[in-house]
ZAMARGU-4260 file (C-alpha; in steps of 0.2 Angstrom, whole numbers, plus 5000, padded with zeros to 4 digits):
<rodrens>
0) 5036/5229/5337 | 5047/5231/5322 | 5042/5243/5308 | 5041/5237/5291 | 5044/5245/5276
5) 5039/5247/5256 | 5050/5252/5244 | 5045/5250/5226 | 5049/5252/5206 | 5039/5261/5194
10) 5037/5261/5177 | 5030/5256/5163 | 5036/5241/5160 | 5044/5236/5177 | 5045/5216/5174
15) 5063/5215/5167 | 5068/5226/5183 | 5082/5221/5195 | 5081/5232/5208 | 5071/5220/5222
20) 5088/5210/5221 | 5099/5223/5222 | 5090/5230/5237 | 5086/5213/5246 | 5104/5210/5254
25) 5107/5227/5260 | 5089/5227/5270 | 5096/5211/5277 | 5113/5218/5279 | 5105/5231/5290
30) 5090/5221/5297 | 5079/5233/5291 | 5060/5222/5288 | 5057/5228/5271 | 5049/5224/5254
35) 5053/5230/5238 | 5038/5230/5224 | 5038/5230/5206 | 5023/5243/5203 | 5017/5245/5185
40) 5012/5263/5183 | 5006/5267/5164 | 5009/5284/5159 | 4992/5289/5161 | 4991/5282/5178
45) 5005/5293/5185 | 4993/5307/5189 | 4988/5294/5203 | 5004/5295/5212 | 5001/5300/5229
50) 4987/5288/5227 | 4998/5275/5222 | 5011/5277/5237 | 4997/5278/5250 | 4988/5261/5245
55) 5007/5251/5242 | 5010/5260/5260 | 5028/5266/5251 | 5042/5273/5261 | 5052/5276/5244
60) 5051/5273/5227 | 5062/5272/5210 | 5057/5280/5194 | 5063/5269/5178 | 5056/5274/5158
65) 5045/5283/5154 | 5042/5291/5168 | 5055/5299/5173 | 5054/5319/5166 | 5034/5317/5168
70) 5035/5313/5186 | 5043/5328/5191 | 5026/5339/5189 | 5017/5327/5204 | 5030/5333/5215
75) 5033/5343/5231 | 5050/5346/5232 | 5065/5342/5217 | 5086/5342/5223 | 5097/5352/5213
80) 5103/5337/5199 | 5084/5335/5195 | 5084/5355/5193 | 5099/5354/5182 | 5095/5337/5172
85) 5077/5337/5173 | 5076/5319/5177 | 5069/5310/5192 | 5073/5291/5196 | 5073/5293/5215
90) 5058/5299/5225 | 5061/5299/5245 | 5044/5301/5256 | 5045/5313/5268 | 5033/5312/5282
95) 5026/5330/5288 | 5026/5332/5307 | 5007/5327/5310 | 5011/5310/5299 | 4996/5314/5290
100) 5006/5314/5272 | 5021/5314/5266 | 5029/5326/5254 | 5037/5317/5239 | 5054/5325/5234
105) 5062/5320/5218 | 5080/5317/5218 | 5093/5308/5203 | 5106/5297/5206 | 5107/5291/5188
110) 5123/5302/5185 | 5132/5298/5201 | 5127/5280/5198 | 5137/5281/5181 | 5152/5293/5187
115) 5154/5277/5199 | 5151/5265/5188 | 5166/5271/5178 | 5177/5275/5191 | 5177/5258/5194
120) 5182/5251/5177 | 5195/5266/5178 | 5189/5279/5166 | 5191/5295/5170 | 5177/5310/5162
125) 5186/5324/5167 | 5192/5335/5148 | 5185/5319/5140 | 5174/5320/5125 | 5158/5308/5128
130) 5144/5304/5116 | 5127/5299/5124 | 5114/5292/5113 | 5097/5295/5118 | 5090/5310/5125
135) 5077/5302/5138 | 5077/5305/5158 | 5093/5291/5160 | 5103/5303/5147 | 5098/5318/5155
140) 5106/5311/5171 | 5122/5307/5165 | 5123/5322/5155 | 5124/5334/5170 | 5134/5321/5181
145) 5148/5322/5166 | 5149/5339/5165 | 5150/5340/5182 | 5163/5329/5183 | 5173/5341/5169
150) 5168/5331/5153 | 5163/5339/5138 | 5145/5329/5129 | 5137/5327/5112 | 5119/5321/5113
155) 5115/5312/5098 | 5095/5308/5097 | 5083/5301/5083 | 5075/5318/5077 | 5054/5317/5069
160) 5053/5304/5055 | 5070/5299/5059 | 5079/5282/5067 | 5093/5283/5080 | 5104/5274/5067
165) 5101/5287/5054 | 5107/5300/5068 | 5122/5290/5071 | 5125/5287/5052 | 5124/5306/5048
170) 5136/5311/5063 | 5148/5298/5062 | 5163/5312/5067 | 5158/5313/5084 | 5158/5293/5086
175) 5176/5290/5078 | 5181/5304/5090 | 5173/5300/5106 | 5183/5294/5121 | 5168/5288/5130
180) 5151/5280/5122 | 5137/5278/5132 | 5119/5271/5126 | 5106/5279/5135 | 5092/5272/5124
185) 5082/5255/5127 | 5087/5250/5111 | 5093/5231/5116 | 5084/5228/5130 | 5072/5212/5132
190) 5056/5219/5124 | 5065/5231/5114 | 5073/5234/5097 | 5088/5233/5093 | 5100/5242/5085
195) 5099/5239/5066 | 5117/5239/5066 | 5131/5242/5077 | 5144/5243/5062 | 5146/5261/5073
200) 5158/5252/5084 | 5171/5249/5072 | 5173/5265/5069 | 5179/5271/5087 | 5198/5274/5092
205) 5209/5262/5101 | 5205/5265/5119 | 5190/5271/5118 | 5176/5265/5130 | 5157/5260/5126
210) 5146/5260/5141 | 5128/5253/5139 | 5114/5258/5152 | 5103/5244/5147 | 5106/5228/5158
215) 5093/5217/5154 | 5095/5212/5138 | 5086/5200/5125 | 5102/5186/5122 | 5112/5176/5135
220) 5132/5178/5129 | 5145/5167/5134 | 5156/5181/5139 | 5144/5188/5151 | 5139/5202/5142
225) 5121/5211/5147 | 5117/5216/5129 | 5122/5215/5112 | 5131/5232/5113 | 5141/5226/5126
230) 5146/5210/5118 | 5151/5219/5101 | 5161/5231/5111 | 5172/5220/5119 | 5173/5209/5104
235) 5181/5224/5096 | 5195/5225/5110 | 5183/5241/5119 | 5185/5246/5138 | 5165/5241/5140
240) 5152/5234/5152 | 5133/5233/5153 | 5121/5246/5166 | 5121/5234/5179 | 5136/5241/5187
245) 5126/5259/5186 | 5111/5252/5193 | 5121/5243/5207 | 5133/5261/5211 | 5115/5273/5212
250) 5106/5260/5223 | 5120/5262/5235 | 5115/5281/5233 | 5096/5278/5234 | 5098/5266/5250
255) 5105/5279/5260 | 5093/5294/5254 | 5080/5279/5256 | 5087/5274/5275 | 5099/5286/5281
260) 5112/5271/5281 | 5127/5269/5270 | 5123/5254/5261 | 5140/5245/5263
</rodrens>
């Protein structure tokens, strides 16, 4: 008889998530029987995990906001981009020899996901200056896959009692300087706030790129763009495209820490 399998997302909220039909044709490409879940975890729910995966029956799982630095404390095992970002979105599930329980290992594909994601639209990191806003798990990710990759990053972040506009506002320098912008933030996606203003973008140099990691965004634009910021950015002649090109590149990597199959 055939095994079946469970993958699932969790988060906090999970509705807008894209991942089941991301994941669906490449199961079918493989004819592996599986089903991929969009599991609601709240934050103090997360505790709970290994109960979690032992009722859903999971094989794997994706880590999506706000879980994504808490998670790695109800661990067993982290790889070395979670040591140096300290951000999980991956977890595999091992199974011990006996098959009594499996060991739940953290791994981060966020940064990888993004390197690929701009390979593909031909920008290069490497002795670039790149301005990530947001300091949550998805930033941490793409923070130690740039400077991997030979980039040099500012992290620009709402401080207490302050917006991220009023960050962005008060270091304006690094903005018009930037080669590469990436919004790391949820700010724009459907549920979210928006930015109050993206007057920031007229500020950057000619050639400079503007990356958004959100890919579910609140308005449908005639140009295709995900979000807001993306729409703006190419309006203003930026190199620029939406996270679901980074969601599709590190669920090609998560499929095959997932299966042991090269997705494609």
């Amino acid at each position: 008889m055939k095994k079946r399998f469970t993958y699932a997302i969790i988060g906090d909220p999970v509705k807008h998530s894209r991942s089941p039909e991301i994941y669906a044709p490449l199961f079918l490409r493989h004819n592996i029987d599986a089903d991929f879940l969009r599991i609601r975890v709240t934050k103090d729910e997360l505790a709970n995990i290994r109960e979690i995966v032992k009722s859903y029956s999971l094989n794997g799982f994706a880590v999506t906001m706000p879980h994504k630095k808490a998670i790695i404390r109800y661990l067993d095992g982290i790889c070395d981009e979670v040591k140096a970002s300290g951000s999980v979105n991956i977890v595999t599930v091992e199974q011990s020899s006996n098959g009594i329980e499996g060991k739940l290992i953290g791994h981060n594909t966020d940064g990888e996901g993004l390197i690929n994601a701009l390979k593909e639209a031909d920008i290069d990191v490497t002795d670039k200056d790149i301005v990530i806003l947001g300091n949550g798990g998805a930033a941490c990710g793409a923070k130690e896959a740039i400077i991997r990759q030979g980039g040099r990053v500012k992290i620009m972040s709402r401080s207490e009692g302050h917006s991220l506009d009023a960050a962005i506002v008060s270091d304006m320098y690094n903005i018009e300087h930037c080669d590469i912008l990436i919004n790391a933030t949820p700010l724009g996606m459907l549920g979210s706030p928006e930015f109050d203003s993206l007057d920031f973008l007229q500020r950057m140099k000619h050639g400079a790129a503007a990356v958004d990691m959100v890919y579910a965004g609140a308005c449908d634009f005639a140009d295709g763009s995900p979000t807001r910021f993306v729409h703006e950015a190419k309006r203003l002649g930026l190199i620029s495209f939406g996270g679901d090109r980074m969601l599709y590149h590190q669920g090609l990597i998560a499929f095959r820490l997932w299966t042991g199959f090269d997705a494609l």
